[in-house]
Steps between C-alpha positions, in 0.01 A plus 500: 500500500774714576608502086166587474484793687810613329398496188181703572667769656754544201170486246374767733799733524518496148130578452499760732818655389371485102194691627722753698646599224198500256355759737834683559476522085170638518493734767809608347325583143211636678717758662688603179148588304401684846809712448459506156156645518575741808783647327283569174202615696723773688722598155135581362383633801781755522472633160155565522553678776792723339289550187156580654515576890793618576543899536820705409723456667415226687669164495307151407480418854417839663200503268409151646546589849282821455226300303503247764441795779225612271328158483501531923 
């Protein structure tokens, strides 16, 4: 029985260890296309700010910060 035993517990480090690093492999992805996306929304973000909201003189995020105290 011991054998047994033995050779369960190596079929289930290896399972567990193959899924370990299927979800490392996902979760990794899933993080890149967050980025991906976050970076994109905030490039377009920040030049609609500059080209429509933003006063003279006034810097992309000083016309984000007063907008947001407007929204209050």
């Amino acid at each position: 029985m011991g054998k047994l035993k033995d050779v369960n517990k190596k079929i289930e480090e290896t399972v567990v260890g193959g899924y370990k690093k299927i979800e490392e492999t996902v979760v990794d992805g899933y993080k890149k296309v967050e980025d991906t996306v976050v970076s994109g929304y905030k490039k377009v973000e920040d030049k609609f700010v500059d080209k429509f909201l933003k006063k003279d003189g006034e810097t992309v995020e000083e016309a984000k910060e007063r907008i947001k105290k407007e929204q209050e």
